[in-house]
N, C-alpha and C positions, 0 to 999 in steps of 0.2 A: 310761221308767225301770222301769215293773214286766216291761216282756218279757225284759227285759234276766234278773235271773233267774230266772223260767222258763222263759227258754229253756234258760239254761245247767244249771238242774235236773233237766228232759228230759233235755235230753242226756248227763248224768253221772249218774243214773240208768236209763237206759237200757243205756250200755255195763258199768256197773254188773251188768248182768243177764247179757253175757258171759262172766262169771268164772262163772256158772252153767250156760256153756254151753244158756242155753235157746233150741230149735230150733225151738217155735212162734211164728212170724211173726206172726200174729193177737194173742198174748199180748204182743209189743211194741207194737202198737196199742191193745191195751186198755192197758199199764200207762201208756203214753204218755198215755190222755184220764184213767187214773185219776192220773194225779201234776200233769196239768193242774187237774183239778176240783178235789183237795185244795189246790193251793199258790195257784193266784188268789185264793181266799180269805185265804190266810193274811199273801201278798204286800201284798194290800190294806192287811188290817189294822194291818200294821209299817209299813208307809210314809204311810196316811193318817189314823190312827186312834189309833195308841197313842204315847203324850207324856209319858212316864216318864223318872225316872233311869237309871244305870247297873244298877241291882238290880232296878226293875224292867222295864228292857228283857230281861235275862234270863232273867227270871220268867216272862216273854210266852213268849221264842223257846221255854223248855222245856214250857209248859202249850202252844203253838200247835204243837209238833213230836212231844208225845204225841198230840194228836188226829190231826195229820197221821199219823201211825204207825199209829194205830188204825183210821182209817178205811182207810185203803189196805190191810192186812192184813183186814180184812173185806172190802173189793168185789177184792183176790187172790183169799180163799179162797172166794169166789164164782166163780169161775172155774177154780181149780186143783181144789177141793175137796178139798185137799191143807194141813190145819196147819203140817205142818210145813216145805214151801216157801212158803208165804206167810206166815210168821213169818221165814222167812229171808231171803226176799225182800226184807219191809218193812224190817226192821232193817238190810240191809247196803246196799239202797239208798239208803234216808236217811240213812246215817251217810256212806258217800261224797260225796253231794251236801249235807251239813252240814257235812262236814268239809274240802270241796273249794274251797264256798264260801265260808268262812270265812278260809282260808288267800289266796284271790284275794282278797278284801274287807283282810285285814292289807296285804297286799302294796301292793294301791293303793291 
């Protein structure tokens, strides 16, 4: 159950990074282990961990998808040494892959 989304967050994260046309190959590997290392944690958490209502399941997704935001935009711009693409980075990727899986999740 938990590879199930992160695989599919890799991956729509990843092509994600297409609309930025980025050409470094290395930088899909790195963002690839950095969206793994963020989201096994967090996948964890929501599936084994947290036993809340409807308010605060929410409550979770938005404080666990800040951190995931935050961390990933620091180990980017540890590599880009670039703000202002690894702010863009972090933001448009995770909101694809929030928004992507979210929409898969209503559906089935």
């Amino acid at each position: 159950m938990l590879k199930d989304p992160l695989i599919l967050t890799v991956i729509l994260e990843c092509l994600a990074l297409l609309v930025f046309r980025e050409k470094d190959i290395v930088f899909y590997i790195y963002w690839t282990a950095i969206t793994t290392i963020t989201n096994v944690p967090a996948n964890l958490y929501m599936t084994y961990v947290f036993s809340g209502g409807r308010v605060g399941y929410w409550v979770s997704v938005a404080v666990i998808e800040a951190l995931v935001l935050t961390i990933e935009y620091l180990l980017c711009l540890a590599y880009t040494r670039s703000q202002r693409k690894s702010i863009k980075y972090s933001l448009v990727c995770n909101a694809v892959s929030y928004f992507i899986g979210s929409l898969i999740i209503m559906i089935f």
